[in-house]
C-alpha positions in Angstrom: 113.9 122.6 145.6 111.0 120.0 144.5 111.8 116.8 146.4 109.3 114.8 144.9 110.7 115.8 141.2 106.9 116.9 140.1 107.1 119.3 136.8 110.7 117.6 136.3 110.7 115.6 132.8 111.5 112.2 133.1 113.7 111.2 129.7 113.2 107.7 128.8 116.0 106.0 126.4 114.3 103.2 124.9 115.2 102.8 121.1 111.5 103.2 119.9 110.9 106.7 120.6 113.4 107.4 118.0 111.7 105.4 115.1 109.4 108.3 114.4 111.5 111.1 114.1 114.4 109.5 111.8 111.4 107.9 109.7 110.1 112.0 109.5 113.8 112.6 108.2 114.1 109.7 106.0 110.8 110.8 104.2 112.1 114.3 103.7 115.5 112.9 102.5 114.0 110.7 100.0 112.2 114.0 98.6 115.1 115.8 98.4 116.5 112.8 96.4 113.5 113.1 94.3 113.6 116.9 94.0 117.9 116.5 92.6 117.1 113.3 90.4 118.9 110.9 92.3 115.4 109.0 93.1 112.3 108.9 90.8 108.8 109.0 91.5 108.3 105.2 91.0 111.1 104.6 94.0 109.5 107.4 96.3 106.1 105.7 95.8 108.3 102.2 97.4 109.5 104.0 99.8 107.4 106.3 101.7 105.1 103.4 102.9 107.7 101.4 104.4 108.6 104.5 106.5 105.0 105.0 107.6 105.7 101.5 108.3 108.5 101.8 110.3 107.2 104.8 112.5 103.6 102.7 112.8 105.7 99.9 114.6 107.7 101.8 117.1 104.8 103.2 118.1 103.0 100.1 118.9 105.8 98.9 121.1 106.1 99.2 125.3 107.9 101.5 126.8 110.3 99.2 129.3 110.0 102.5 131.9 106.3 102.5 132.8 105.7 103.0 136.4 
């Protein structure tokens, strides 16, 4: 047993850690939509900024769990 919890991973579950990985998805979702017609080139090149965006800004905020 480790009593002082070294080597164990400490999960934070603040929203922001999250922004990255579903913006990752989104991108590959809207080339998918691309790739089947449903989306054209013109709305992917709208698009895939405002992701980077999004994932840019989670990643600037705080974690609320620093210690």
């Amino acid at each position: 047993m480790n009593p002082n919890n070294e080597g164990a991973k400490v999960c934070c579950k603040c929203g922001h850690h999250k922004i990255a990985p579903v913006a990752v998805m989104l991108f590959g979702l809207s080339f998918l939509l691309v790739n089947i017609n449903v989306l054209s080139w013109y709305d992917f090149g709208i698009i895939w900024p405002l992701l980077l965006i999004a994932a840019a800004s989670g990643k600037l905020c705080r974690c609320c769990h620093q210690g």
